[in-house]
Every structure is written in C-alpha cells, then in structure tokens.
SEZATI-877712 format. One record per residue (C-alpha): residue in one letter; residue number from 1; x, y, z. Coordinates in steps of 0.25 Angstrom, whole numbers. Layout:
<mises>
aa=a; i=NUM; xx=X; yy=Y; zz=Z
...
</mises>
This chain:
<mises>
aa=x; i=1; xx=-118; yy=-57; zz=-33
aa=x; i=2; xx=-113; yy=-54; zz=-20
aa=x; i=3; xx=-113; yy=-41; zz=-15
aa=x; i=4; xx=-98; yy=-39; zz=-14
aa=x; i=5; xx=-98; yy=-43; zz=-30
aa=x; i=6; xx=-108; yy=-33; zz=-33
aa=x; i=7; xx=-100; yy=-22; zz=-27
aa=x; i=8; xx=-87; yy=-27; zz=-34
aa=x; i=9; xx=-97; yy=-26; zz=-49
aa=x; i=10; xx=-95; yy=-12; zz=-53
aa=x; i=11; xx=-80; yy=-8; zz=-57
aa=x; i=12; xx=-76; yy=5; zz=-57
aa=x; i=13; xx=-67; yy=12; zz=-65
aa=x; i=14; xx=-58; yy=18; zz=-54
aa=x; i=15; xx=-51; yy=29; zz=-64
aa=x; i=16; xx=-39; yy=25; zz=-75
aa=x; i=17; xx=-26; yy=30; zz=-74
aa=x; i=18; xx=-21; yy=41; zz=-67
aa=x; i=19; xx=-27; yy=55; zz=-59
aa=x; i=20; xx=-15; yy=60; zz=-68
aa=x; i=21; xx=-19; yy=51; zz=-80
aa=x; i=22; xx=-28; yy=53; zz=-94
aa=x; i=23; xx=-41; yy=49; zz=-94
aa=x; i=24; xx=-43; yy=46; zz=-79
aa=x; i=25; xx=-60; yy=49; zz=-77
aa=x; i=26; xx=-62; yy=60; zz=-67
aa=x; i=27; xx=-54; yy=59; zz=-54
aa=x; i=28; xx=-65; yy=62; zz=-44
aa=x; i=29; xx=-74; yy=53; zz=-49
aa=x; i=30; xx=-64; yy=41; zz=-51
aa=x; i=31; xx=-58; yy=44; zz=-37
aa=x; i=32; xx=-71; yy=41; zz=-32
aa=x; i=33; xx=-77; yy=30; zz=-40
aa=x; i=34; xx=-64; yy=23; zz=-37
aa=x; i=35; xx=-65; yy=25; zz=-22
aa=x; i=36; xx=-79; yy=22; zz=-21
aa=x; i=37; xx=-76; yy=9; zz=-29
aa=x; i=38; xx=-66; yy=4; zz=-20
aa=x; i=39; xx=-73; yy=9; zz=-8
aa=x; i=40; xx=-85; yy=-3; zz=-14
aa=x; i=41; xx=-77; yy=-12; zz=-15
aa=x; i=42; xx=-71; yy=-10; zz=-4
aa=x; i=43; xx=-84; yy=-12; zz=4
aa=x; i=44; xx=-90; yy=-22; zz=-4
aa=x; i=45; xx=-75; yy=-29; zz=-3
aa=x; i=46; xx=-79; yy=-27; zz=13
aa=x; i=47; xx=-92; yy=-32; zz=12
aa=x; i=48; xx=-89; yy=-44; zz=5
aa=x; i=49; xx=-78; yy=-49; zz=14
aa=x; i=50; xx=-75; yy=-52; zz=29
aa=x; i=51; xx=-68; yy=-39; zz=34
aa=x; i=52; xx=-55; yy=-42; zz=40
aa=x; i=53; xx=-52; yy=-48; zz=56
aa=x; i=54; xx=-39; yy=-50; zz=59
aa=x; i=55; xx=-33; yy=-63; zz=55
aa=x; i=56; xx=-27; yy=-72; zz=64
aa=x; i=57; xx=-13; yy=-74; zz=65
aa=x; i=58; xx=-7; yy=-84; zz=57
aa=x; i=59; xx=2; yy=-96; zz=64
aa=x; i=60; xx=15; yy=-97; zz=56
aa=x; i=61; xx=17; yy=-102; zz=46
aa=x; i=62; xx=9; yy=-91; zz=39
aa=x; i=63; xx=-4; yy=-95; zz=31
aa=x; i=64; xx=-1; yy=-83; zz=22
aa=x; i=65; xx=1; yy=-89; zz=7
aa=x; i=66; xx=10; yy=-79; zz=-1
aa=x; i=67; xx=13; yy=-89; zz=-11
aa=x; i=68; xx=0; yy=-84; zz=-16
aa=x; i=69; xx=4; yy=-69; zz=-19
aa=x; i=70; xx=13; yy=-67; zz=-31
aa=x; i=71; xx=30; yy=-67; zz=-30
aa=x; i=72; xx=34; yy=-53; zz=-22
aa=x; i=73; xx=38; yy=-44; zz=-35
aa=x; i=74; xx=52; yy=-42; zz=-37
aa=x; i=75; xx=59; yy=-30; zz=-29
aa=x; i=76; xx=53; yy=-16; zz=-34
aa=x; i=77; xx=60; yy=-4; zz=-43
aa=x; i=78; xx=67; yy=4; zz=-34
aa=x; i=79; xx=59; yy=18; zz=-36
aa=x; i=80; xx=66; yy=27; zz=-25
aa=x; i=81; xx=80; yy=23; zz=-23
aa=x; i=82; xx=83; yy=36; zz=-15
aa=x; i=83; xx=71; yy=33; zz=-5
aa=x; i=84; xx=65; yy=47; zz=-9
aa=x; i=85; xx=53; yy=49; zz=0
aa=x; i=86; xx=46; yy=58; zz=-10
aa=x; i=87; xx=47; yy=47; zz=-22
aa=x; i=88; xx=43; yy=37; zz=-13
aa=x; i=89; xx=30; yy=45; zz=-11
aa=x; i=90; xx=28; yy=45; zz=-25
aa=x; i=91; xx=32; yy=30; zz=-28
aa=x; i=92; xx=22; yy=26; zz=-20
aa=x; i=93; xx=11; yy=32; zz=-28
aa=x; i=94; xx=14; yy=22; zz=-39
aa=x; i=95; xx=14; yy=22; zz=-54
aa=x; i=96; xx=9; yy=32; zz=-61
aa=x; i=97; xx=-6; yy=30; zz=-69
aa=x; i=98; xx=-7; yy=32; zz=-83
aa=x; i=99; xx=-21; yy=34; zz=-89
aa=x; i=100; xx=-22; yy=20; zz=-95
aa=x; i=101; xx=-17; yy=12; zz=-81
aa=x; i=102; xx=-29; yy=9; zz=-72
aa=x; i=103; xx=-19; yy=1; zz=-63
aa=x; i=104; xx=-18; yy=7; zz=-49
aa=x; i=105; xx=-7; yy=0; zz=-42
aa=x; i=106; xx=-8; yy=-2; zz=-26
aa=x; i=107; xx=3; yy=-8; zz=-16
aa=x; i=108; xx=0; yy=-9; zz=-1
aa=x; i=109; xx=8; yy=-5; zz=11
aa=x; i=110; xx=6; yy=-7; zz=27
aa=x; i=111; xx=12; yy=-1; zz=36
aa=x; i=112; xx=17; yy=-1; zz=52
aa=x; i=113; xx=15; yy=-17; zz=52
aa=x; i=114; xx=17; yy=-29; zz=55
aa=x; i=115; xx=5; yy=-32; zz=65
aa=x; i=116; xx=1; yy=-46; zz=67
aa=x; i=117; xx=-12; yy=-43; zz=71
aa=x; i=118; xx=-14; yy=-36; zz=57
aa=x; i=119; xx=-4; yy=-45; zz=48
aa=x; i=120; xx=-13; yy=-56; zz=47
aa=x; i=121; xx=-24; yy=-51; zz=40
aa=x; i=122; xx=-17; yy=-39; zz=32
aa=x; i=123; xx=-8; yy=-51; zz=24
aa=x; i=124; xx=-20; yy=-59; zz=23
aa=x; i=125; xx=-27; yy=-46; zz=15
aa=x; i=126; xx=-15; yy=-45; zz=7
aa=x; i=127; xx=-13; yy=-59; zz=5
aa=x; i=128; xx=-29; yy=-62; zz=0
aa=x; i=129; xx=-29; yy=-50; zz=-9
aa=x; i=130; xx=-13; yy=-54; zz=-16
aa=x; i=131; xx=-7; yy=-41; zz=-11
aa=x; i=132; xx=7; yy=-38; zz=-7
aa=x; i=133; xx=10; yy=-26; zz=3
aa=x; i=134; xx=21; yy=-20; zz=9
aa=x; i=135; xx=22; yy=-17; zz=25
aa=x; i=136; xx=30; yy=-8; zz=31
aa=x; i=137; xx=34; yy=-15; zz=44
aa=x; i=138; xx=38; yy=-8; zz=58
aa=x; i=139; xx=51; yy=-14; zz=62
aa=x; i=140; xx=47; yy=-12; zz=78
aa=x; i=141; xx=35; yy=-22; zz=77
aa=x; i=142; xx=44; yy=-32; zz=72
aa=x; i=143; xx=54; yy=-33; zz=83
aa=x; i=144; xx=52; yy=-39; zz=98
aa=x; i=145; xx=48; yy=-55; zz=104
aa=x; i=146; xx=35; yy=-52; zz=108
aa=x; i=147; xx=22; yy=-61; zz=100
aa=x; i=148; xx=17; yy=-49; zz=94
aa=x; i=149; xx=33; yy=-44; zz=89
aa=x; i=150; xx=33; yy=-60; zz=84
aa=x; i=151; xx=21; yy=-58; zz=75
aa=x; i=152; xx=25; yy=-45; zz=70
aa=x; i=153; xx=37; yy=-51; zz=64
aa=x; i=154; xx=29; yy=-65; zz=60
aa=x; i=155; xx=20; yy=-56; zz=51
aa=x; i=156; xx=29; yy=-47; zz=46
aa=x; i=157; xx=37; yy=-60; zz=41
aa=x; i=158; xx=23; yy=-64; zz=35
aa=x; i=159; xx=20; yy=-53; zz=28
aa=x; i=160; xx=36; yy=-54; zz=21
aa=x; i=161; xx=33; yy=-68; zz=19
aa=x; i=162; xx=20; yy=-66; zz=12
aa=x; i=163; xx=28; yy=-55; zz=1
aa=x; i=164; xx=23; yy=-43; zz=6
aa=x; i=165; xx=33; yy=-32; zz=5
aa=x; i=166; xx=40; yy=-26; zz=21
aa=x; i=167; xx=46; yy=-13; zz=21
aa=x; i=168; xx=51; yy=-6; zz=33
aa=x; i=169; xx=42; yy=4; zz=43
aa=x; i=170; xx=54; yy=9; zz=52
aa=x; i=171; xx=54; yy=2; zz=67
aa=x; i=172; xx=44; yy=10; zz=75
aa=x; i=173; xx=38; yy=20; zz=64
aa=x; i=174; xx=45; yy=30; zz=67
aa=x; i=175; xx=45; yy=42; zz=58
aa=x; i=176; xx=60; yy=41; zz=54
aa=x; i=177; xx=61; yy=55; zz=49
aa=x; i=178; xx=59; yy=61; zz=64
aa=x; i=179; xx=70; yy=51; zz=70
aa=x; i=180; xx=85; yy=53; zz=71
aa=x; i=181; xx=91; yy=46; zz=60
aa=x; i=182; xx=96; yy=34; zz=68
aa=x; i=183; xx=83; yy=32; zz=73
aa=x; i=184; xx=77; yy=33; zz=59
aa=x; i=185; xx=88; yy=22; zz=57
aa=x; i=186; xx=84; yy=13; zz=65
aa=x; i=187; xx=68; yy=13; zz=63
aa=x; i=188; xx=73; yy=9; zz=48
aa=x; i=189; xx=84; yy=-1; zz=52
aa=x; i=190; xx=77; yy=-8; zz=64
aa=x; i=191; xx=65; yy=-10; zz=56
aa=x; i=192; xx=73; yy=-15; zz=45
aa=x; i=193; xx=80; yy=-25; zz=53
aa=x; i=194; xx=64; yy=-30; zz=60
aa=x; i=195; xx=60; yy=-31; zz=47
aa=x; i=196; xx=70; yy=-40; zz=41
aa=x; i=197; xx=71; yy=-49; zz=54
aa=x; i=198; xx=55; yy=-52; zz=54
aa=x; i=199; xx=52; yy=-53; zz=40
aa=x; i=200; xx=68; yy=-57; zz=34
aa=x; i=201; xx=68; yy=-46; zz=23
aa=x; i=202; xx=74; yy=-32; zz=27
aa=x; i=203; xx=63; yy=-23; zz=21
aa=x; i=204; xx=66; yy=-13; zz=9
aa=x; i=205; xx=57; yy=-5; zz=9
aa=x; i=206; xx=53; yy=8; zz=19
aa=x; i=207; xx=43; yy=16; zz=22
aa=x; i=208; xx=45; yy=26; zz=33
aa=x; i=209; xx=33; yy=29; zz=44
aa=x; i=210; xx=23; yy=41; zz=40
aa=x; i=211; xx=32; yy=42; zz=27
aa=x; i=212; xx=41; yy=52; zz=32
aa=x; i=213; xx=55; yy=51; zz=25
aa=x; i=214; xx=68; yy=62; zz=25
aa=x; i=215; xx=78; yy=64; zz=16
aa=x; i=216; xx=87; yy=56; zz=28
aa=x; i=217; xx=78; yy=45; zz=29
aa=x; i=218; xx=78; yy=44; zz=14
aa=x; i=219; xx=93; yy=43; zz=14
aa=x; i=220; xx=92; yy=32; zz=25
aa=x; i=221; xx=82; yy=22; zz=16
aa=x; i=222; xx=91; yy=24; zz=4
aa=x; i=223; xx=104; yy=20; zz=11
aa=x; i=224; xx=95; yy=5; zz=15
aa=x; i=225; xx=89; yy=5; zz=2
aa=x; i=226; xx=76; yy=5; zz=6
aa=x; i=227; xx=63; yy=9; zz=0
aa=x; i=228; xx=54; yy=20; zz=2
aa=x; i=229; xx=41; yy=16; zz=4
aa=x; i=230; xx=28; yy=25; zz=4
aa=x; i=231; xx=13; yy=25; zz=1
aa=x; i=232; xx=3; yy=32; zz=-6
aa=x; i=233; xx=-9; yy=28; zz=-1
aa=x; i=234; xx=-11; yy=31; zz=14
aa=x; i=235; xx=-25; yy=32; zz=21
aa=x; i=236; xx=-19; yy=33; zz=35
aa=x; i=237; xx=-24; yy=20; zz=38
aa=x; i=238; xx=-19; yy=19; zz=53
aa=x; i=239; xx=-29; yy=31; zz=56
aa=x; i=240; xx=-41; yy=26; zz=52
aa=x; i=241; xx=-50; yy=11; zz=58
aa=x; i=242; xx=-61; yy=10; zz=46
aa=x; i=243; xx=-55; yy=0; zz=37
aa=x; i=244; xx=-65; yy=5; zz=25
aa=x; i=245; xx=-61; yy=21; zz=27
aa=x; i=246; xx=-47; yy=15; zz=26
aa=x; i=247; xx=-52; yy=9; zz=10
aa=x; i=248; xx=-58; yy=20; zz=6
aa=x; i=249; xx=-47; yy=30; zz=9
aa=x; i=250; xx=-37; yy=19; zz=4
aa=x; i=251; xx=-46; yy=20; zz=-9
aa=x; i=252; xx=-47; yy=33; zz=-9
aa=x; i=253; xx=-32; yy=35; zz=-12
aa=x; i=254; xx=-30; yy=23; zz=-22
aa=x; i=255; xx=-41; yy=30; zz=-30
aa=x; i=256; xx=-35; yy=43; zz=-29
aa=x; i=257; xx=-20; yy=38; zz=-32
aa=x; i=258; xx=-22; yy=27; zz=-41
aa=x; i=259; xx=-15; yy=16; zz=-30
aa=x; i=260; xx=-3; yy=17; zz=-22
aa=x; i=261; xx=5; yy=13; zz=-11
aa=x; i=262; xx=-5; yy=9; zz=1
aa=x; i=263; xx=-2; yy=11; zz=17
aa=x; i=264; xx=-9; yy=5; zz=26
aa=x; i=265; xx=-5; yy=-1; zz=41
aa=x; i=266; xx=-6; yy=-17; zz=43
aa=x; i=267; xx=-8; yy=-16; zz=57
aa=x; i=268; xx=-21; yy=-8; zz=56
aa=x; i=269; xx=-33; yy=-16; zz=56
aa=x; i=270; xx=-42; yy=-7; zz=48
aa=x; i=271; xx=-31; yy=-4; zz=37
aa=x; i=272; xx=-30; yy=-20; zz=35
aa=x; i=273; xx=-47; yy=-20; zz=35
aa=x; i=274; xx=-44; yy=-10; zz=24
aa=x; i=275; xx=-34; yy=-16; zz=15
aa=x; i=276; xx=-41; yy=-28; zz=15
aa=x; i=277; xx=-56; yy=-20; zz=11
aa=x; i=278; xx=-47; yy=-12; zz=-1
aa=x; i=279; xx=-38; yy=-24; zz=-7
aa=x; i=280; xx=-53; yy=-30; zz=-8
aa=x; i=281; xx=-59; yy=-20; zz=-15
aa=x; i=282; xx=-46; yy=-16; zz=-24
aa=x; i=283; xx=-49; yy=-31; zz=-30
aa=x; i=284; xx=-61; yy=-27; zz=-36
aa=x; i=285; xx=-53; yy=-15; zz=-44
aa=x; i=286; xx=-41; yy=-24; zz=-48
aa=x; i=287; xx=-34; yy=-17; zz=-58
aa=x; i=288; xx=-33; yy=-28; zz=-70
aa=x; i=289; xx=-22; yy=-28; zz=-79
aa=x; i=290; xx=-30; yy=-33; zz=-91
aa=x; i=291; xx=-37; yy=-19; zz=-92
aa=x; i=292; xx=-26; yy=-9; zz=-86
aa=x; i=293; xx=-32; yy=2; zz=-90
aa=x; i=294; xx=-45; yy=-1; zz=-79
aa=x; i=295; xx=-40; yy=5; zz=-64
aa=x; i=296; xx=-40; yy=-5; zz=-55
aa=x; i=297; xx=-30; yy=-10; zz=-43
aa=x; i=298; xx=-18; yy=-18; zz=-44
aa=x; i=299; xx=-15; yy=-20; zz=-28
aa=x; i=300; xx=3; yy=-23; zz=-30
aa=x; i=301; xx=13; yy=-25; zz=-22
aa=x; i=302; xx=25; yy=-13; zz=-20
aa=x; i=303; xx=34; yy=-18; zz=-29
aa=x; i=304; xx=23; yy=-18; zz=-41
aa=x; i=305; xx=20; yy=-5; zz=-35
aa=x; i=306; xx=32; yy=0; zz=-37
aa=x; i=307; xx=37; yy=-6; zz=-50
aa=x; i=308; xx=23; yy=1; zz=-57
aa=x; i=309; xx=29; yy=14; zz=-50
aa=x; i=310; xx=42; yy=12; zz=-57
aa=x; i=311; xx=34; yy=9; zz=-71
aa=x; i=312; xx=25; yy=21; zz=-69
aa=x; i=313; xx=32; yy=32; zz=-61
aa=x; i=314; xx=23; yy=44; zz=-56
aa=x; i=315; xx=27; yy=57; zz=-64
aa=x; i=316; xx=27; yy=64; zz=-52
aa=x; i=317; xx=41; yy=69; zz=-44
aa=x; i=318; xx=33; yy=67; zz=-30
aa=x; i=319; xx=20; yy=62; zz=-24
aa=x; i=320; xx=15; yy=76; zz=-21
aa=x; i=321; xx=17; yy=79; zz=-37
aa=x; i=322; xx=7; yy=68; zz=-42
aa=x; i=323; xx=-1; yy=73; zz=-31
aa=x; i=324; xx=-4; yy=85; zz=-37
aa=x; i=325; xx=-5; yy=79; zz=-51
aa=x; i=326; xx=-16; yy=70; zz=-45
aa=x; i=327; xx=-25; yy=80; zz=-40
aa=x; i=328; xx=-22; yy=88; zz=-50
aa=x; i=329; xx=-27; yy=77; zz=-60
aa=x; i=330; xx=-40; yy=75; zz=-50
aa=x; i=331; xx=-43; yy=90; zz=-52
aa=x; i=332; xx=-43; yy=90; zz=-67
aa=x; i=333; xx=-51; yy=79; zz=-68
aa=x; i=334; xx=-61; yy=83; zz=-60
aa=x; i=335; xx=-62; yy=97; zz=-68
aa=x; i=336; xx=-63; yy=89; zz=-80
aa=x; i=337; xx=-77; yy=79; zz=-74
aa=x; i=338; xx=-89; yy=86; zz=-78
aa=x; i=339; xx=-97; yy=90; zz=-66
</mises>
C-alpha cells in the first residue's frame, strides 16, 4: 500500500449536524479533529500528486470536454428579490444543519478574473475534479485589441462554454459605494455590456468589490433584476503566497461553518495551487448519500447551493445572529466535555 493510501485509511468523524444542532460531540475537539483530517489529506493529496505548473495555453478549438460534467441545473429560487445586502450575507451561509444531516454543502467562487496565464490550469482543476464555479469577471480586462485583451476574452468564452456560471465584478473594481451614482452606473452597465460581447450571455448575477453595498446601490441591482451574490468563506487569499497556509485556513473555516460559499481569486497562483490541494483531500471525505447522517462534503454548484438554502432556511434574521448562536453553542459544549 502506497503511502498516499495509507494516509487516506483512517476516516474521521468530522462532527454530525449542526454547532446549533442535538447530539453534535464536543465542538473544540471536532473542530480540530476535522481540520487536522483535511489538513492530512491535504498533504498526503500533495505528496501523492505533481503540484501544479502552469498549463500551457490551448490552440482553439478548446481541448476542454464539458460533455463530460453533468447538464447545468435549471435556474435557481430567487431567495432575495429585493437584493437585500444583509439577507444575502446570510443566504450565502447556506442551509441550515439538523442533527441527523452530516452533509456539508460547498460551491466555489473566484474573483477579479479572467487571466490567461491562470485560466488554463484553474479549469483543468475544476474539470478533473467534476466541479462547477462561478467567476465574477472585471469588465476592463475584457475590453481592447491588444494579444493579451484577445486571450482574456477567448478564456472568459471558455470558461461560459465549459458550464461554469459568470457573474458581473464592476469594470475596474471599484468600490461603487464611494462613486457618484453615475459612475456606479457605469462600473455595472459597461461591465455588463464586456461580459455579454465576450462570452454571449449578459451575466445575472452580481457581486460588488469588498462586499460593500447601500441602500442606493441595492435599489440599482433591483431595477436590472440582478442578483446579489456574497461569500461566506474568505481567507484573504490575495495576501498571502503559501499555497498550504491557504488550505488550512480554507479548512479552518468549513469546519467551523459547516460549508459555504467559497472566494478565492483565479489570477493568483497560489490560491489555484490551493484549490487544487483542498478539492483533492475533500475527495476523501465525500459526503455519501447512502449514509446521510456520516459528515462528509458534497462539492455543488450555486444553483444546488442555493435550492438546498431555500429547502432548509437558516432560523436566523442576519448573519451576525447565527453568529452569536454559533459561538454560543461552541461554549456550551465545551462546559459540557469533561476535562
């Protein structure tokens, strides 16, 4: 047996249900049996496989095969029709845990792209390991004749084509809540209008830079029927070049929150280093359907993302409320464990 096997041999229980839910074992010691799992698995995931180099660039047609991932879901519930900032917070927490559910639900997101030096390689990850993600595109690097502007727009058609979701990330990344309202405008609309001439589809989805939306901007993404798009997982990926510090905080935080909504940023080589290390060792922690009640993963896209949050609605008004109820949870189980 191979030293990769051998690391993948022992299974641990990861913690049923919910930090809210009954008969969840104590929170300190699953929190870190789970993270020091992954975090194994991740290394021995490492260990076992080549680590990344960037992929060459592919002549047209594409070599990409998305006949081999399931049909795109039908469109998604809509879950905040008046583009509530607050309840999208919330929304991207996902379903809510009862004690008898082991499955932890987890979409991926990327922002700030496309990068043609990146692309490559970040839909070959996702395509070896059957995932769908959704990008959040800048508009700017879509637009201009130069070669590097022509890739740009060859990969963002690419990664449309290959039935990965595209949602709007402004033109230039601006934060939209300190610009007059016509430039704010104009971030929105001209990224829009990129969008839809380099892939064909004018994105429906939105997700504003740093998060930051007002009660104006909200109005705004209503009157284009756009949705609000935001995260839950968030290891500020840009800031930091060590691929494996990168898993474990990315670990760190599905333990704690059961799943979510994952960002990370395609153009960065170490978070693509990193995504490829944690979809490895989140293979060996497969949440399976036969036994629903055993935690495990179950990597989806966001419109399965979504419909399980409409299903199972968190009992909570805002995010900052099952916060409190978290830790709160964590602290009475801890005083329960016998020291």
């Amino acid at each position: 047996m191979s030293a990769f096997m051998r690391a993948l041999v022992p299974v641990i229980a990861l913690g049923a249900g919910t930090w809210l839910g009954m008969g969840r074992p104590d929170a300190r010691t699953a929190f870190a049996a789970g993270t020091k799992a992954l975090a194994s698995a991740a290394g021995a995931a490492h260990e076992a496989a080549p680590d990344l180099v960037p992929a060459p660039p592919l002549d047209p047609p594409s070599t990409m095969d998305a006949s081999i991932l399931p049909d795109p879901p039908p469109l998604w519930p809509r879950l905040n029709p008046d583009v509530d900032p607050q309840r999208a917070w919330l929304l991207a927490e996902g379903p809510a845990h009862t004690g008898s559910d082991g499955r932890r639900l987890v979409t991926f997101t990327f922002d700030d792209g496309p990068f043609p030096e990146t692309a490559p390689t970040v839909l070959r990850v996702l395509d070896q390991h059957r995932v769908r993600g959704t990008f959040f595109f800048i508009g700017k690097y879509l637009e201009g004749d130069d070669k590097h502007a022509i890739e740009t727009r060859m990969w963002a058609k690419r990664i449309a084509d290959a039935g990965h979701l595209v949602g709007n990330h402004t033109f230039d990344h601006k934060q939209l809540t300190l610009l007059t309202h016509a430039a704010a405008l104009a971030e929105i609309d001209d990224s829009a209008a990129a969008i839809e001439r380099a892939t064909g589809r004018r994105p429906v989805l939105f997700r504003p830079p740093y998060g930051e939306a007002d009660a104006w901007l909200q109005g705004a993404l209503r009157e284009r029927r756009l949705e609000l798009l935001l995260w839950s997982i968030d290891v500020e990926d840009m800031k930091k070049d060590d691929p494996d510090l990168i898993v474990r905080e990315l670990t760190r935080q599905l333990e704690y929150k059961g799943g979510g909504v994952v960002l990370l940023h395609d153009m960065h080589w170490p978070s693509v280093k990193a995504l490829n290390r944690l979809l490895r060792a989140m293979e060996t922690q497969r949440w399976d359907p036969a036994h629903p009640e055993k935690p495990g993963w179950d990597i989806v896209d966001l419109p399965d993302y979504l419909r399980a949050t409409a299903a199972s609605p968190q009992p909570y008004s805002n995010r900052e409320e099952l916060e409190r109820a978290r830790q709160a949870a964590m602290e009475r189980h801890a005083a329960q464990t016998p020291r």
